[in-house]
N, CA, C and O atoms as a GROMACS GRO file, in nm:
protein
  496
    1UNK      N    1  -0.298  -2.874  10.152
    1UNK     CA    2  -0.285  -2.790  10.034
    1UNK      C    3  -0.422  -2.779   9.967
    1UNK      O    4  -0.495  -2.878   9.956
    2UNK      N    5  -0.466  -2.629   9.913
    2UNK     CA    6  -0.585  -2.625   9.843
    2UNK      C    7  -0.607  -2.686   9.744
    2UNK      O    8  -0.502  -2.685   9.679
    3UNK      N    9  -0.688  -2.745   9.688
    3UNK     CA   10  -0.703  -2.824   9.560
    3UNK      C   11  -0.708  -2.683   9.469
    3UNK      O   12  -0.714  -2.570   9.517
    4UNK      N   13  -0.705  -2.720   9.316
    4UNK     CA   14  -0.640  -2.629   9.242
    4UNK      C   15  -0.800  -2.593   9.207
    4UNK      O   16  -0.894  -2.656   9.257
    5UNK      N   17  -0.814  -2.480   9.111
    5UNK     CA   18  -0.954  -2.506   9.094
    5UNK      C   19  -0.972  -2.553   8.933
    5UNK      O   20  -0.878  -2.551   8.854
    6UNK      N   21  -1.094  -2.590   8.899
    6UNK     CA   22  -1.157  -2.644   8.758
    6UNK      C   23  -1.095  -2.533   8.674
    6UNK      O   24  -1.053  -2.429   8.724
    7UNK      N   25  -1.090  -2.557   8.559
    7UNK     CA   26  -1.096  -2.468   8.433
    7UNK      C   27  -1.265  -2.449   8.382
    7UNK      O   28  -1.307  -2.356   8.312
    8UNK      N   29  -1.319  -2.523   8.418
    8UNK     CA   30  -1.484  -2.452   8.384
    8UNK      C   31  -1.570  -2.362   8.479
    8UNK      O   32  -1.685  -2.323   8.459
    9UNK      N   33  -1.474  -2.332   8.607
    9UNK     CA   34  -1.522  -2.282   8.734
    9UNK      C   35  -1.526  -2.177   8.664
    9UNK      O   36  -1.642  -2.149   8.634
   10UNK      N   37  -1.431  -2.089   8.615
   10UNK     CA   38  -1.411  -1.944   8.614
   10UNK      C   39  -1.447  -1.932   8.448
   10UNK      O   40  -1.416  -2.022   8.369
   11UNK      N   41  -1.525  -1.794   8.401
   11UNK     CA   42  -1.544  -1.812   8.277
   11UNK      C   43  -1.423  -1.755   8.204
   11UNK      O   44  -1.322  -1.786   8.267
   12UNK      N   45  -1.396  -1.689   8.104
   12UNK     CA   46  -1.244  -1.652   8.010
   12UNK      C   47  -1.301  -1.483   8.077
   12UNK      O   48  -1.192  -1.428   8.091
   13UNK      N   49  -1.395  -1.393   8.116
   13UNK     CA   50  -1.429  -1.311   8.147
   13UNK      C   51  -1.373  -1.256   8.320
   13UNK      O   52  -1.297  -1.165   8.353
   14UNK      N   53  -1.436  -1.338   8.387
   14UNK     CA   54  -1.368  -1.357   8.481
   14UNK      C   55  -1.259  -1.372   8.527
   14UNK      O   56  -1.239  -1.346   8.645
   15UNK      N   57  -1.156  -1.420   8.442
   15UNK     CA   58  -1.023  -1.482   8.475
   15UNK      C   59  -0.926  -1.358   8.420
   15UNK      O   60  -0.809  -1.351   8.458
   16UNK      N   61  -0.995  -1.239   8.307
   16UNK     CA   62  -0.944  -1.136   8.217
   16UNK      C   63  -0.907  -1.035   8.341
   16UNK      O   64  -0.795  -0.997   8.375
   17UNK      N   65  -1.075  -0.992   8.416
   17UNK     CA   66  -1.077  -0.891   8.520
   17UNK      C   67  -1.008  -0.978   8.627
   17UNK      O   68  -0.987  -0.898   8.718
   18UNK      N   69  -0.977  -1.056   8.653
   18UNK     CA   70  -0.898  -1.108   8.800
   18UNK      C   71  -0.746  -1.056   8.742
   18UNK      O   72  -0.695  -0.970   8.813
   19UNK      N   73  -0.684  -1.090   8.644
   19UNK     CA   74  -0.590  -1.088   8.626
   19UNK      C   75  -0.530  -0.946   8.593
   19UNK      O   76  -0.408  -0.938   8.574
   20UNK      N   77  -0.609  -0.833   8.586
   20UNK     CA   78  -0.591  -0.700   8.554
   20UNK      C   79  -0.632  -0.640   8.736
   20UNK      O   80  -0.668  -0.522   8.734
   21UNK      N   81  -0.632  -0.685   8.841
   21UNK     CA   82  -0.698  -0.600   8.956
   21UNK      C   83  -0.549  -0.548   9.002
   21UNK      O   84  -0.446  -0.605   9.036
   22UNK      N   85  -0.585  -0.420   8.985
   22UNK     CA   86  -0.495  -0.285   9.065
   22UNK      C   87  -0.464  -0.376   9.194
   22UNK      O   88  -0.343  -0.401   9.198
   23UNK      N   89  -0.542  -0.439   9.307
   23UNK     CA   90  -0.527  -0.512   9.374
   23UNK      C   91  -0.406  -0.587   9.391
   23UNK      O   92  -0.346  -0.598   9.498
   24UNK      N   93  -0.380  -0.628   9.303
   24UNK     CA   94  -0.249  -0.708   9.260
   24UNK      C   95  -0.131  -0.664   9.276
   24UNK      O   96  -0.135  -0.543   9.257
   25UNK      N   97   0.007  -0.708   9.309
   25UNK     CA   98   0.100  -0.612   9.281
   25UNK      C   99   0.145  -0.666   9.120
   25UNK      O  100   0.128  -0.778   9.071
   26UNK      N  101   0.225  -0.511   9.042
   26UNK     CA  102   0.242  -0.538   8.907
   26UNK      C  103   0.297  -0.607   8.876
   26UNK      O  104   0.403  -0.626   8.935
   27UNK      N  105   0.266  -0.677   8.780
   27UNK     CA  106   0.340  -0.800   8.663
   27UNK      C  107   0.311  -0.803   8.533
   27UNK      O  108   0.197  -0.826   8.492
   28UNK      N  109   0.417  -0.779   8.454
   28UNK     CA  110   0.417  -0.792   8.347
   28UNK      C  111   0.329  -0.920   8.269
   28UNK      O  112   0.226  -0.917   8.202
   29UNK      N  113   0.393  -1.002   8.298
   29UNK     CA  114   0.321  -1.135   8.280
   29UNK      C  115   0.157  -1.185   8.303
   29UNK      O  116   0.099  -1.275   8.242
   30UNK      N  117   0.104  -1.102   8.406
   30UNK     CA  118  -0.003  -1.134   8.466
   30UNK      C  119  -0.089  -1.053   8.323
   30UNK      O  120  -0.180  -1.095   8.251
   31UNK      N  121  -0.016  -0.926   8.321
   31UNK     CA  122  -0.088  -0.799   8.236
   31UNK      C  123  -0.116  -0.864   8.084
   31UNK      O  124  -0.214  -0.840   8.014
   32UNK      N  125   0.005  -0.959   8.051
   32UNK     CA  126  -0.025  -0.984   7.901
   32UNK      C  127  -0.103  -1.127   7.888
   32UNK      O  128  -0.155  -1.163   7.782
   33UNK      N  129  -0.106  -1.186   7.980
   33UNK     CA  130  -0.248  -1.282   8.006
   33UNK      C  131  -0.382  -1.268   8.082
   33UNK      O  132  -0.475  -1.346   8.101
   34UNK      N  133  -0.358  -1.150   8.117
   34UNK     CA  134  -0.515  -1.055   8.139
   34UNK      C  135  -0.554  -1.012   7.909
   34UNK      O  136  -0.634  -1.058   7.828
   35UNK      N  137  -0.480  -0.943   7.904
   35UNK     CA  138  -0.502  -0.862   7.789
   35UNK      C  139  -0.562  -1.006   7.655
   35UNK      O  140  -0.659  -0.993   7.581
   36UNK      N  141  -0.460  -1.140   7.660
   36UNK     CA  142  -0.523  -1.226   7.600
   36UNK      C  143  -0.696  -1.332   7.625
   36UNK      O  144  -0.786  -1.386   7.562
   37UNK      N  145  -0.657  -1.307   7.740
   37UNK     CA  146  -0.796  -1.342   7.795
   37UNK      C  147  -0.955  -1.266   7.793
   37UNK      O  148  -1.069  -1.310   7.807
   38UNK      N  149  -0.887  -1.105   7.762
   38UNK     CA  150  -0.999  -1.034   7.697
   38UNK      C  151  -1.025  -1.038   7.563
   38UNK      O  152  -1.127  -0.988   7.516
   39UNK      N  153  -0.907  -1.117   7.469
   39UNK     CA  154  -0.924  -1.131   7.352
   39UNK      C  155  -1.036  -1.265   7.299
   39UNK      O  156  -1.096  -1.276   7.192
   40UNK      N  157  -1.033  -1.385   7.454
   40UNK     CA  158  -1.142  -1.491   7.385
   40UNK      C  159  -1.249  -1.440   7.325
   40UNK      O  160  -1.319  -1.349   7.368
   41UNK      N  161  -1.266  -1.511   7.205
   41UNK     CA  162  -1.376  -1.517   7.103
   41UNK      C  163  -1.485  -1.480   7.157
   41UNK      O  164  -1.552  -1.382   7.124
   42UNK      N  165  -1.517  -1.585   7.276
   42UNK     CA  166  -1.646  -1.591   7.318
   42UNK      C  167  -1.724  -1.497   7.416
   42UNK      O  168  -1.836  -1.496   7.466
   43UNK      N  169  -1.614  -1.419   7.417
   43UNK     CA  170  -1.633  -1.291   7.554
   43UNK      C  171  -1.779  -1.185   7.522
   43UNK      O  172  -1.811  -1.137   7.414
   44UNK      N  173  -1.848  -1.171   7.652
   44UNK     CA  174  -1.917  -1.074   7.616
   44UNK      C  175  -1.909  -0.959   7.710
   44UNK      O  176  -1.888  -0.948   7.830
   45UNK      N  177  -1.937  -0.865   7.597
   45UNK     CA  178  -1.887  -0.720   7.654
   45UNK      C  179  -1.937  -0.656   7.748
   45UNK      O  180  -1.870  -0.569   7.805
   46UNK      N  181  -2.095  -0.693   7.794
   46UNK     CA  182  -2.214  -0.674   7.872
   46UNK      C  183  -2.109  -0.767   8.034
   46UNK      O  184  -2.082  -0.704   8.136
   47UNK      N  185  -2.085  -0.861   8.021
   47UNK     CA  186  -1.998  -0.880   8.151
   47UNK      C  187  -1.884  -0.867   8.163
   47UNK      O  188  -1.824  -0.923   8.255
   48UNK      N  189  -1.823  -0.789   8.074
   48UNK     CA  190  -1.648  -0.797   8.130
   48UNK      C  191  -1.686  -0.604   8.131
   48UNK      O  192  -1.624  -0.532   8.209
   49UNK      N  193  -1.791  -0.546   8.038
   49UNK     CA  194  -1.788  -0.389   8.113
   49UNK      C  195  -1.836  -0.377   8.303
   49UNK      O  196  -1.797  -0.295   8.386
   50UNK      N  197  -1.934  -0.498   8.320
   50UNK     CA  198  -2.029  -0.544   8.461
   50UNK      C  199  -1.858  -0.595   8.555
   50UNK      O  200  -1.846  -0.557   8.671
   51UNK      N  201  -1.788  -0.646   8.515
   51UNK     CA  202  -1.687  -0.707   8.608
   51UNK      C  203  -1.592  -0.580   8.607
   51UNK      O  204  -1.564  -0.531   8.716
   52UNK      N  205  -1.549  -0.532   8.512
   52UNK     CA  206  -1.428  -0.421   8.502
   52UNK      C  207  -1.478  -0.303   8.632
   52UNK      O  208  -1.423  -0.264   8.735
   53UNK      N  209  -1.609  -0.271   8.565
   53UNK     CA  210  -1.660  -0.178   8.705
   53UNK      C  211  -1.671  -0.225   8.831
   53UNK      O  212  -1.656  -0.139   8.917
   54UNK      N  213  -1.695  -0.348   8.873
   54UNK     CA  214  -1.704  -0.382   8.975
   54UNK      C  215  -1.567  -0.391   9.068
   54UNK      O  216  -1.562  -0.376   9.190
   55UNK      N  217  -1.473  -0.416   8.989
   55UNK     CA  218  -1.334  -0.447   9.038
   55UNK      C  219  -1.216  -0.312   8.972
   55UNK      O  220  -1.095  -0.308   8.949
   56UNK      N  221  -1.302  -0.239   8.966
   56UNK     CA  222  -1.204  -0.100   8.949
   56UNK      C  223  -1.107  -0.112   8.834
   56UNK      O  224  -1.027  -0.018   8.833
   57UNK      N  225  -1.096  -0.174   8.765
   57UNK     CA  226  -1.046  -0.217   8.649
   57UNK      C  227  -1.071  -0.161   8.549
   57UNK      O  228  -1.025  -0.241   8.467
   58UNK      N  229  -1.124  -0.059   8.478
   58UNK     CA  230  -1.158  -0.014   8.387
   58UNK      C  231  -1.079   0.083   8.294
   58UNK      O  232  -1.114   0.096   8.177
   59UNK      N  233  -0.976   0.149   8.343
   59UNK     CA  234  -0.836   0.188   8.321
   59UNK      C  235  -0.802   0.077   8.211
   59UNK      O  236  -0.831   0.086   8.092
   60UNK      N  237  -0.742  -0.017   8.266
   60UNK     CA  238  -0.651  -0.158   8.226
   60UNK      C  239  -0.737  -0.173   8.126
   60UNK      O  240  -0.692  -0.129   8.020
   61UNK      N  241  -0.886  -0.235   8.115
   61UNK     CA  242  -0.923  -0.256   8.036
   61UNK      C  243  -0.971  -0.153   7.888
   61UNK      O  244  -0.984  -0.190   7.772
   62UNK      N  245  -0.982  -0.064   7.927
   62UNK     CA  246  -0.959   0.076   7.794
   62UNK      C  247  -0.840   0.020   7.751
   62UNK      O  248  -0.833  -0.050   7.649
   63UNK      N  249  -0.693   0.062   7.860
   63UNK     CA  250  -0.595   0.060   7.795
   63UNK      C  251  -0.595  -0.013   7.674
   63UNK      O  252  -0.566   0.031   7.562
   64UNK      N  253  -0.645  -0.179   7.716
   64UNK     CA  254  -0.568  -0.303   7.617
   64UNK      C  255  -0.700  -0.329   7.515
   64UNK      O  256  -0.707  -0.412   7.424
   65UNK      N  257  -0.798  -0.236   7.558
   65UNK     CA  258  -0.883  -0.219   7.431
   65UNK      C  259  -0.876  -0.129   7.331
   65UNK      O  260  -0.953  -0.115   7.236
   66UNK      N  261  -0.758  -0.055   7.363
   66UNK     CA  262  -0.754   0.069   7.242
   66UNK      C  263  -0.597  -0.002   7.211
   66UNK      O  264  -0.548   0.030   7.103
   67UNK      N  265  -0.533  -0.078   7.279
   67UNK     CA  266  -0.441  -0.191   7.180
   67UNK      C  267  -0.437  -0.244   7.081
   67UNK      O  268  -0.363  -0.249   6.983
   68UNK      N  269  -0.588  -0.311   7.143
   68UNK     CA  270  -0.620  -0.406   7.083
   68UNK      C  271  -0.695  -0.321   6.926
   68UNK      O  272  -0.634  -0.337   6.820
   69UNK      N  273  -0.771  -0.270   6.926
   69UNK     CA  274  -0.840  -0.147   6.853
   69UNK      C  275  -0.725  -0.103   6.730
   69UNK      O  276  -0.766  -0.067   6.620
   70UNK      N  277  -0.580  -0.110   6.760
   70UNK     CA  278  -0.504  -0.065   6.620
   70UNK      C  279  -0.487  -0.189   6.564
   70UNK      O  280  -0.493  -0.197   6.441
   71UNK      N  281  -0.462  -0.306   6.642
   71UNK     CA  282  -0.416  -0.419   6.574
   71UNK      C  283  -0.471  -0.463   6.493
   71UNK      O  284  -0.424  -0.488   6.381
   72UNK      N  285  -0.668  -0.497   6.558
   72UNK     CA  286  -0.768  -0.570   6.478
   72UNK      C  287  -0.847  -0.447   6.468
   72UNK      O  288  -0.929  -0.437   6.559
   73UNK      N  289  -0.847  -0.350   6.383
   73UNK     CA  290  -0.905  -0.238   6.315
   73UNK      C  291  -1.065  -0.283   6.321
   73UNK      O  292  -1.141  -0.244   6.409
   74UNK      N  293  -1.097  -0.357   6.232
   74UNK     CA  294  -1.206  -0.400   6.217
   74UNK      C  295  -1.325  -0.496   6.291
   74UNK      O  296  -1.435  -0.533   6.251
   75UNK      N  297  -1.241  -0.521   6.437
   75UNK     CA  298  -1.304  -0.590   6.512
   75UNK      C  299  -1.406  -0.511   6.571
   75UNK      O  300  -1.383  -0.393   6.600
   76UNK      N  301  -1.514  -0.562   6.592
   76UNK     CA  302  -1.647  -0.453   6.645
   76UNK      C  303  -1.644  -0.470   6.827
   76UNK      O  304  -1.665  -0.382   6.910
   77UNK      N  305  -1.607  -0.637   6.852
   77UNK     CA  306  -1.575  -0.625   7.001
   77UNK      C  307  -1.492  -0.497   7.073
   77UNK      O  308  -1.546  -0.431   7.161
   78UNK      N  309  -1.363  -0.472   7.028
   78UNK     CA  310  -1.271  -0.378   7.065
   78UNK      C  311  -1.351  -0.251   7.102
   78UNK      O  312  -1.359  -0.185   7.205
   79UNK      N  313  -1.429  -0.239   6.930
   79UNK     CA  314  -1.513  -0.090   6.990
   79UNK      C  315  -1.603  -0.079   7.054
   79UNK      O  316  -1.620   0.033   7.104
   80UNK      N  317  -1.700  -0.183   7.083
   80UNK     CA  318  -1.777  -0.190   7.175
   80UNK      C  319  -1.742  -0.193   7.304
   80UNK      O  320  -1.826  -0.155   7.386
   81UNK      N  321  -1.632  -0.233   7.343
   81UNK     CA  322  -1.569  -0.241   7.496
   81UNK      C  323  -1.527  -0.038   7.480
   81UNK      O  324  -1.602   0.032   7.549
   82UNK      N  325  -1.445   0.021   7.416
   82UNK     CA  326  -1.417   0.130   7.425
   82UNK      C  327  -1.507   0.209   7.383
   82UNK      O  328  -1.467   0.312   7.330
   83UNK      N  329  -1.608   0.193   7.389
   83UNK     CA  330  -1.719   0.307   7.365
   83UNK      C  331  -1.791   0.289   7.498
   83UNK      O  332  -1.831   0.398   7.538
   84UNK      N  333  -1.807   0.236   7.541
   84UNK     CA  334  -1.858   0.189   7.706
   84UNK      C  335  -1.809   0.202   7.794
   84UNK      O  336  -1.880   0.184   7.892
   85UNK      N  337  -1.652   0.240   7.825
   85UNK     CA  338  -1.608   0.241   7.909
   85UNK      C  339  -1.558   0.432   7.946
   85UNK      O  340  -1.584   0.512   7.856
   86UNK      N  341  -1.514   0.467   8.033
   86UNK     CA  342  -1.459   0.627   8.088
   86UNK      C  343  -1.358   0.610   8.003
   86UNK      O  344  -1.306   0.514   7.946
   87UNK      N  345  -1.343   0.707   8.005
   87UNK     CA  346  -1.218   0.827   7.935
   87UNK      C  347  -1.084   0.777   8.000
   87UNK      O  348  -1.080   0.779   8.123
   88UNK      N  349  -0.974   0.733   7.931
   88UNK     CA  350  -0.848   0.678   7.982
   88UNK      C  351  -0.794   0.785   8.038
   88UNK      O  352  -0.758   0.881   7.970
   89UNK      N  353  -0.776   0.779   8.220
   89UNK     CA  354  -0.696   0.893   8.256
   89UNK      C  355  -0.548   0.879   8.241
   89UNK      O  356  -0.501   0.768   8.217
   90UNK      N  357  -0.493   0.953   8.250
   90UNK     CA  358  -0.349   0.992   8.210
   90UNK      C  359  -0.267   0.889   8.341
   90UNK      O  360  -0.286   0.930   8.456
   91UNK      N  361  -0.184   0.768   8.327
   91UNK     CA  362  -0.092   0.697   8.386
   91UNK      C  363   0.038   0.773   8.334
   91UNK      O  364   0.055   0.832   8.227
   92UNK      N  365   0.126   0.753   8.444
   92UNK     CA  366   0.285   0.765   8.432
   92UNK      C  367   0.322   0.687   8.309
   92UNK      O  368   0.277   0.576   8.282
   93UNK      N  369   0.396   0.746   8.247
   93UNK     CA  370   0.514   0.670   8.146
   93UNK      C  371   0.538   0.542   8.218
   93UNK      O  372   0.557   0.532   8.340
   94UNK      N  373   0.536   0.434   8.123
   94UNK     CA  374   0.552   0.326   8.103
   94UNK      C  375   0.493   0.211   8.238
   94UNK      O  376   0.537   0.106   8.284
   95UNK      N  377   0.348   0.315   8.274
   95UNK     CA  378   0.286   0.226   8.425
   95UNK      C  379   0.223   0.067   8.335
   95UNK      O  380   0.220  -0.048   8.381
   96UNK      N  381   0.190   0.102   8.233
   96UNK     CA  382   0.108  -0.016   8.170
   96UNK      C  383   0.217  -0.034   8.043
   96UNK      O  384   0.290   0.057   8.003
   97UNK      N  385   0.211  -0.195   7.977
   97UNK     CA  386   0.320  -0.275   7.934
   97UNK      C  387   0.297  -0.202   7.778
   97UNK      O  388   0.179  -0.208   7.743
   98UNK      N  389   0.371  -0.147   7.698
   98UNK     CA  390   0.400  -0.087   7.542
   98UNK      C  391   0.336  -0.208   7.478
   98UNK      O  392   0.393  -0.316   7.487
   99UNK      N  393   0.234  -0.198   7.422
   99UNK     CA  394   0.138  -0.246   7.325
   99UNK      C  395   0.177  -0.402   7.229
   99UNK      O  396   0.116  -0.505   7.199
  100UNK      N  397   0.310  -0.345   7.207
  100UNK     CA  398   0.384  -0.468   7.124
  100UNK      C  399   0.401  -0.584   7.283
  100UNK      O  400   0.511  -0.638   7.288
  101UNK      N  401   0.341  -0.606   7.358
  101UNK     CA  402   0.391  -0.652   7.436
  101UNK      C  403   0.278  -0.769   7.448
  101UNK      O  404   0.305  -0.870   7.513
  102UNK      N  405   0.099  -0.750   7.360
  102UNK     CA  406   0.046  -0.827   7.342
  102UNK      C  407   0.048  -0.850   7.269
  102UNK      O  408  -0.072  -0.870   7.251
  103UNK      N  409   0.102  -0.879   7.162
  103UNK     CA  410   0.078  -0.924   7.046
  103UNK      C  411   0.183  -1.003   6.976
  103UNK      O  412   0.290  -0.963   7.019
  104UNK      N  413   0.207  -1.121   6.864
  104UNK     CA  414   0.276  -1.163   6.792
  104UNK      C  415   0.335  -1.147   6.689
  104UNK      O  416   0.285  -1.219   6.603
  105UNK      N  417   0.429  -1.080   6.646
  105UNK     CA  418   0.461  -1.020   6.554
  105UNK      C  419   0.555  -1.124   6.434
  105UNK      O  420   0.607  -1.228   6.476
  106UNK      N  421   0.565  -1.092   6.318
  106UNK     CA  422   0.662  -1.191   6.245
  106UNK      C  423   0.780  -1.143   6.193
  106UNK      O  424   0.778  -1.020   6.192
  107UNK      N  425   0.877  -1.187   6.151
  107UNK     CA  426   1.033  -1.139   6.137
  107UNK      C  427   1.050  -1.223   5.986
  107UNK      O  428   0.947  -1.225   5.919
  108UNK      N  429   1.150  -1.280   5.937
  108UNK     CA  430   1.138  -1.308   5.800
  108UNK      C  431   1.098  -1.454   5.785
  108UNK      O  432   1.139  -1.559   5.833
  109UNK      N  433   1.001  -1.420   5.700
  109UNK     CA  434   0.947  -1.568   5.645
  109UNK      C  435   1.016  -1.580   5.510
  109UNK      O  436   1.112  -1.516   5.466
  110UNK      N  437   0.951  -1.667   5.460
  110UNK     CA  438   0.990  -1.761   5.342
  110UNK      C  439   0.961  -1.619   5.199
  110UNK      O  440   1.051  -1.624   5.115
  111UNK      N  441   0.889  -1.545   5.181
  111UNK     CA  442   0.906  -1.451   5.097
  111UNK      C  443   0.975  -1.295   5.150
  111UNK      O  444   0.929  -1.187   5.115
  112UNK      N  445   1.100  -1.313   5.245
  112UNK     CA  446   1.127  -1.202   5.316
  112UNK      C  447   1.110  -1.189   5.402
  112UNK      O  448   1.073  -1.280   5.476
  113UNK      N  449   1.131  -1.055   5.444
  113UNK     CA  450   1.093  -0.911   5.578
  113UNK      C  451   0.971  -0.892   5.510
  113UNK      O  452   0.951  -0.850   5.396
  114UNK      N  453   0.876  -0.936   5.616
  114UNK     CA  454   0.726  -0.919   5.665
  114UNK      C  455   0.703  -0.916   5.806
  114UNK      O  456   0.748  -0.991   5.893
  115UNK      N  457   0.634  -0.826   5.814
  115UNK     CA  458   0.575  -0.826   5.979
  115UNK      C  459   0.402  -0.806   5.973
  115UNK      O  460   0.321  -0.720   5.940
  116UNK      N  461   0.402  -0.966   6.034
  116UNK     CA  462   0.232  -0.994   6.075
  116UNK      C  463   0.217  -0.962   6.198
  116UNK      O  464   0.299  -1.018   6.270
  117UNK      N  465   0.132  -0.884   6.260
  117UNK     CA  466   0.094  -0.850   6.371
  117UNK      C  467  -0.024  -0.951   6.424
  117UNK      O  468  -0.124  -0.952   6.352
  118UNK      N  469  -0.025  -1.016   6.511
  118UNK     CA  470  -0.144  -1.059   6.566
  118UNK      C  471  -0.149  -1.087   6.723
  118UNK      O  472  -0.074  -1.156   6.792
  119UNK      N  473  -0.264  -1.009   6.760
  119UNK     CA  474  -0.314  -1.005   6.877
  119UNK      C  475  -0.349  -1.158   6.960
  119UNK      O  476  -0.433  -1.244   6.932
  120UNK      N  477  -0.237  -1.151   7.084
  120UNK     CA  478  -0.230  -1.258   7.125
  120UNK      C  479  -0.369  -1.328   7.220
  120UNK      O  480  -0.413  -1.245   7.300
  121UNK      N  481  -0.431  -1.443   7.223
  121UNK     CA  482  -0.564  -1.494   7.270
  121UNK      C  483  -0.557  -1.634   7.280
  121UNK      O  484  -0.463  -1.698   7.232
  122UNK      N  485  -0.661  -1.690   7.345
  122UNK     CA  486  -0.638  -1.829   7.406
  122UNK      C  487  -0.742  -1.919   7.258
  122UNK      O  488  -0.856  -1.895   7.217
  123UNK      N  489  -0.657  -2.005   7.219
  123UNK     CA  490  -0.734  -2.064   7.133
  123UNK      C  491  -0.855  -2.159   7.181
  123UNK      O  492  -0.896  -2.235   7.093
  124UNK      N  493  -0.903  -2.164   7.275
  124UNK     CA  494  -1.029  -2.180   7.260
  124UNK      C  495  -1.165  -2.108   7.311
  124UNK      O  496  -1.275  -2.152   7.277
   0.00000   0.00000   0.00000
């Protein structure tokens, strides 16, 4: 049996574009821990635009950057990934996962019906 590999082998960049390759057959699951893994903090946009192109990925990654783009309005990462990347071509109805599908949303807390939206990511 293969040994498993390190968690410091692969960077949070790397592991974003592996997990988004057309290559793949589809999974829901795979898609919404690709999409959090483009959310690490520490990501830079100079290699996940360098990996997305390399691995044909650049679709996927628009997609869950213009997701990501309504949730955290004000994040400058988001727009920097979607200003760099091609023009989202037109996919079939429902080829990529409905938006609410990354993110955490809230239902009633302690002062009511509130809904916090937050974009799901690996805490470290």
């Amino acid at each position: 049996m293969p040994a498993l590999p390190e968690p410091d082998q692969f960077t949070n960049e790397e592991l974003a574009i592996a997990l988004m390759s057309p290559a793949l057959p589809y999974s829901l699951t795979r898609l919404r821990m690709a999409a959090g893994m483009l959310a690490a903090r520490a990501n830079s946009t100079d290699m996940l635009l360098r990996l997305a192109k390399q691995e044909r990925c650049e679709p996927i990654v628009r997609y869950i950057s213009e997701c990501a783009a309504k949730v955290e309005p004000d994040d400058s990462f988001w727009h920097d990934l979607i200003g760099n990347l091609p023009p989202l071509p037109r996919f079939a109805p429902d080829t990529l996962p409905h938006p609410s599908r990354f993110v955490a949303m809230s239902g009633i807390g302690r002062s009511g019906r509130q809904t916090a939206v937050t974009w799901i990511r690996p805490v470290h």
